[in-house]
C-alpha positions in Angstrom: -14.7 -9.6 11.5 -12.9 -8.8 14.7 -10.4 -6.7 13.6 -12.7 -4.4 11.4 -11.9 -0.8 12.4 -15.3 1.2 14.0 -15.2 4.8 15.3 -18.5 7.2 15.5 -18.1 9.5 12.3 -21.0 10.0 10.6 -21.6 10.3 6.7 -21.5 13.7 6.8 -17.7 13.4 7.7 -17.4 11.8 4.3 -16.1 13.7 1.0 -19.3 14.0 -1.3 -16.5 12.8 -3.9 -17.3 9.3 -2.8 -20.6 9.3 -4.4 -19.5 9.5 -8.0 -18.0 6.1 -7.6 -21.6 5.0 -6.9 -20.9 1.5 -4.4 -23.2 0.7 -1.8 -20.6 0.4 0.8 -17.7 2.4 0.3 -14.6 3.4 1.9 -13.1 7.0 1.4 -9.9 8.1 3.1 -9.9 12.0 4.4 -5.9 10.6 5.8 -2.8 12.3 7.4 -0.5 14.7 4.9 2.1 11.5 4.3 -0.6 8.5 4.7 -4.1 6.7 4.0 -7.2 7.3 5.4 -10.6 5.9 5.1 -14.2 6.8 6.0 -17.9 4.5 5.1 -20.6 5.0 3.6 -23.9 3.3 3.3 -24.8 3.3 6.8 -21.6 2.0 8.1 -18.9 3.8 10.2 -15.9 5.8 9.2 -12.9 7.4 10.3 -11.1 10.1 9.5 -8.6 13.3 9.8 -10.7 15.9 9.2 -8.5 18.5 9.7 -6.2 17.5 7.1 -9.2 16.1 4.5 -7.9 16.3 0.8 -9.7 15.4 -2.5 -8.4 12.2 -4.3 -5.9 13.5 -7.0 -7.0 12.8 -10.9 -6.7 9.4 -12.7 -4.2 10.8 -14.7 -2.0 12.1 -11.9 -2.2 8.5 -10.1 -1.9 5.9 -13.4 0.6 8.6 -15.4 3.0 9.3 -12.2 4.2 6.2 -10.7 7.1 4.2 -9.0 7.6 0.7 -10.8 11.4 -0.2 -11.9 10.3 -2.9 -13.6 8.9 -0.5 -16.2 12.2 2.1 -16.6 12.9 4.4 -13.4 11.3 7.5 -14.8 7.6 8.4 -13.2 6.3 7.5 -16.7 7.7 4.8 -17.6 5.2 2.0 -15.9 2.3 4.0 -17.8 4.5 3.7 -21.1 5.3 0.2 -20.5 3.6 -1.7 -18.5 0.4 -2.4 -20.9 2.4 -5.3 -22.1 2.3 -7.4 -18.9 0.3 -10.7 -19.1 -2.1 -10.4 -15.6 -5.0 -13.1 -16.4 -4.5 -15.7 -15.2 -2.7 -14.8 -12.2 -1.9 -16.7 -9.0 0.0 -16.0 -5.9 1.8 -18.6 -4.1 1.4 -18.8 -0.3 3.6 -20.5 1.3 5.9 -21.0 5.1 4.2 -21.1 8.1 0.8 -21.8 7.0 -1.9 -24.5 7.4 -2.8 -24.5 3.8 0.0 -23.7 1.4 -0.7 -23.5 -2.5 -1.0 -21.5 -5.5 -4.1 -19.5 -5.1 -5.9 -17.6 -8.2 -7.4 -14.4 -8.4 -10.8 -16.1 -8.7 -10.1 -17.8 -5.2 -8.7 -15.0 -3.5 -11.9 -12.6 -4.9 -14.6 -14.9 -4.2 -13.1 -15.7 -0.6 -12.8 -11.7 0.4 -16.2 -10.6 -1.0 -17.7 -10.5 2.6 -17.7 -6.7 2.0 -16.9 -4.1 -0.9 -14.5 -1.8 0.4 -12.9 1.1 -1.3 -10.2 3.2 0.5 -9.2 6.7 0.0 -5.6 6.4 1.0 -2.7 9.2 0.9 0.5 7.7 -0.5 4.1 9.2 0.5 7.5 9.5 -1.1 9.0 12.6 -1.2 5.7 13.7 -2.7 2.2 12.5 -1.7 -0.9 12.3 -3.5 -4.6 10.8 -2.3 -5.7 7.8 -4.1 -9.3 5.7 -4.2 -8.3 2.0 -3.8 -10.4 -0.3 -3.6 -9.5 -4.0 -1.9 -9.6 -5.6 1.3 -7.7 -6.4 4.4 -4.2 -8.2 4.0 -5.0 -10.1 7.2 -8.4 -11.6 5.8 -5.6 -12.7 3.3 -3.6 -14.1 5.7 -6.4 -16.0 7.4 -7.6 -17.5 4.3 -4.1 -19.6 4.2 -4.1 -19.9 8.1 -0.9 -18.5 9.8 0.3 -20.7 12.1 2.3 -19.7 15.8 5.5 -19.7 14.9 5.2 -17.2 12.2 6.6 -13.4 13.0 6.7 -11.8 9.6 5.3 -11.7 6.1 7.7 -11.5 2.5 6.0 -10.5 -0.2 7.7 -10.6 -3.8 6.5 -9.1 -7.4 6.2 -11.0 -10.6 9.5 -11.0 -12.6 8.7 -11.4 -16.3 12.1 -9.8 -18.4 10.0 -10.4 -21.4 7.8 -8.3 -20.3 9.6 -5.9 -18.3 11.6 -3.9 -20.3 13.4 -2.5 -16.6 14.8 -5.9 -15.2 17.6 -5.6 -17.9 18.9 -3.2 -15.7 20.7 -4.1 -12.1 18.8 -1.0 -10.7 17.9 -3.9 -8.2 18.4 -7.5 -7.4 15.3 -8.7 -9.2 12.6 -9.9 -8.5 11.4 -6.9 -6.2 10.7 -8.1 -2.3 9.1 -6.4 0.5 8.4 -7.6 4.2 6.3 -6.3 7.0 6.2 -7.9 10.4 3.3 -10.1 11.2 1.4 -7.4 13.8 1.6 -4.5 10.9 0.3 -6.9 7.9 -3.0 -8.0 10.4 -3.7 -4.1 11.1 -6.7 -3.6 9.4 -5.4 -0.4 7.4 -2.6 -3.0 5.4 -4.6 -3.6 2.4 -4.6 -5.7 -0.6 -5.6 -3.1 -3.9 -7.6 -4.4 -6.0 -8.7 -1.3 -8.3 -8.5 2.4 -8.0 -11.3 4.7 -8.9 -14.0 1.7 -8.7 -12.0 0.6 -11.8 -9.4 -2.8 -11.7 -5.7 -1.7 -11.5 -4.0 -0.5 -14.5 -1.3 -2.5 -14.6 1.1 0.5 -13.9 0.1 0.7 -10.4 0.3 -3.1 -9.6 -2.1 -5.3 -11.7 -4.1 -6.8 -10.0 -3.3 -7.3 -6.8 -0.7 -5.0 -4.7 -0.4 -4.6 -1.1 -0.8 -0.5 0.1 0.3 0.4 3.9 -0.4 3.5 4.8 1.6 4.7 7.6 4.8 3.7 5.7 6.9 5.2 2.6 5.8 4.5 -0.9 8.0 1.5 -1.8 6.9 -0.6 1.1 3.7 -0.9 -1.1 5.0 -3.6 -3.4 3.2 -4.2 -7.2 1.8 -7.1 -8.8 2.6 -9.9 -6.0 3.1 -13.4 -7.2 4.1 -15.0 -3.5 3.7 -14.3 -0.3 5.6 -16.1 2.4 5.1 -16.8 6.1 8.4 -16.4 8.2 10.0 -16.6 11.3 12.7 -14.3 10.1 13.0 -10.9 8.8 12.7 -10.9 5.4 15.3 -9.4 2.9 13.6 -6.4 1.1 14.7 -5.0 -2.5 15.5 -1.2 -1.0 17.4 -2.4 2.3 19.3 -5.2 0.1 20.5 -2.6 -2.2 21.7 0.6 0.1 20.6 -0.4 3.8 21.8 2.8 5.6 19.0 4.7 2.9 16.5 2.3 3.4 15.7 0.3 6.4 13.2 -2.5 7.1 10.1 -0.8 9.0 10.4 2.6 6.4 7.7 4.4 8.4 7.0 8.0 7.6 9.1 9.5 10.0 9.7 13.2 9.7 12.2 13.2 12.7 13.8 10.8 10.6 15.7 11.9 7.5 17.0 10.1 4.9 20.9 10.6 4.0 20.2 12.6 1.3 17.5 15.0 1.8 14.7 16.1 4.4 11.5 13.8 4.9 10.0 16.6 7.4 7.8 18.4 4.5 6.1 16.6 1.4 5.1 18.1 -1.8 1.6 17.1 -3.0 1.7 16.1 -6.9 -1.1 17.9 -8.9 -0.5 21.0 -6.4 0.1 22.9 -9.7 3.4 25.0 -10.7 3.3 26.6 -7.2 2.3 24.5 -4.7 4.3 24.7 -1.5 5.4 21.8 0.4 3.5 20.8 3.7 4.6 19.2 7.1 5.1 15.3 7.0 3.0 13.8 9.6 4.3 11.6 12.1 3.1 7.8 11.1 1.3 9.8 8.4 -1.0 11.3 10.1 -1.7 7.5 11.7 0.1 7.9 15.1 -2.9 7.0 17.1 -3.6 3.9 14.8 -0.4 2.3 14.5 2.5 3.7 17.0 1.2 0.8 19.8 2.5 -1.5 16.9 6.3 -0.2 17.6 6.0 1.0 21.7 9.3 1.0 23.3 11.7 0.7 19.9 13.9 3.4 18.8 12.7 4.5 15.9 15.4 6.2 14.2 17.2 3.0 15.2 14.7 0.8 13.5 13.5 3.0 10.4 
């Protein structure tokens, strides 16, 4: 497809780590300190930040120490919690300003984006950061499967909202269910991906069973769990952290190290699994993505619009 990304790295830029998931084409991310990156194998292309190349963090640091209110707000809750949610079947809704609107299933949506296996090593961001396997495919392959039409200018996402399942909605942490939004422009870059599975294994449900979006030039919450619906819009779309403390979180939330939040300094991260004494590193602008994504936001201020 057009908008597949192509550079000339060889395999030999790739992390060896990539062959114990054993794919024939496979994506592995050597990305920025705060971000996602991605490399092929199998005789395909890659690309990468060498400079800055990290090993994928354990299973247990990635399923045990997650973000997912739904669950409780502590980092183990969703692995405590979250084996109780139903995800088969599943459906997402697609709806707005597309040419064919409808409930689509997994099965659909799998057997329409198996074109290529992809797995992605991407670099997640909060205040911490840690490198994670994904594997999925392109949010705008999604996109075009419903066909956007020209009026739309951004995408809403919003997570499945299940109380009985969800021990964490009975608390107003948020105004549930949990929504996100990107513009239209940064959901067709190729690196805004729809996870599928981590480690060449399906999602556990704590990190977004079965199908979550990941973005990885933008903070960790922008990467919304388990979607249900995703909408097509000529409007910016309200989003769960702007909605509830807007002068915390804005709507674009790209790692922005220039850029700190109210309470505390985004310009280092610390890497989770770093051990007892791991220092904290510089926060990359874009993480570590500047040259991929800043055309997407040329001429904006962005500690206006952060």
């Amino acid at each position: 497809m057009a908008h597949r990304w192509k550079n000339n790295l060889s395999d030999g830029d790739v992390t060896p780590y990539a062959a114990f998931l054993n794919r024939r084409q496979i994506m592995a991310g050597l990305g920025g300190t705060a971000g996602l990156g991605l490399a092929a194998l199998g005789g395909t292309t890659a690309w990468a930040d060498t400079a800055r190349a990290l090993e994928p963090n354990s299973w247990d640091d990635v399923t045990t120490y997650c973000n997912f209110y739904e669950f409780g707000t502590g980092k183990g809750d969703p692995a405590a919690y979250a084996g109780q949610m139903t995800t088969k079947p599943w459906s997402v809704e697609i709806d707005g300003l597309v040419d064919r609107p409808g409930s689509y299933s997994m099965a659909q949506i799998l057997e329409a984006m198996t074109l290529e296996e992809r797995i992605y090593r991407f670099r997640c961001v909060e205040a911490w950061s840690m490198v994670v396997p994904w594997q999925g495919f392109e949010l705008a392959d999604l996109l075009a499967l419903a066909g956007v039409q020209g009026g739309a200018k951004y995408v809403a996402f919003e997570t499945l909202y299940r109380p009985s399942e969800m021990p964490g909605t009975a608390y107003k942490v948020l105004d549930w269910p949990y929504r996100e939004g990107l513009r239209l422009d940064e959901a067709q870059h190729p690196l805004a991906i729809m996870a599928t599975g981590i480690f060449g294994k399906p999602l556990p449900n704590q990190n977004g069973a079965p199908l979550r979006l990941v973005v990885p030039w933008k903070y960790g919450f922008k990467s919304i769990k388990s979607i249900v619906r995703i909408t097509l819009t000529d409007q910016e779309p309200p989003t769960s952290w702007n909605m509830a403390n807007g002068r915390e979180y804005g709507f674009y939330s790209n790692v922005n190290p220039k850029v700190d939040h109210p309470r505390w300094s985004q310009a280092t991260e610390r890497r989770i699994g770093g051990g007892l004494f791991a220092g904290r590193e510089p926060t990359l602008m874009f993480n570590g993505y500047k040259d991929e994504v800043a055309s997407l936001y040329e001429g904006m201020d962005l500690a206006q619009n952060f």
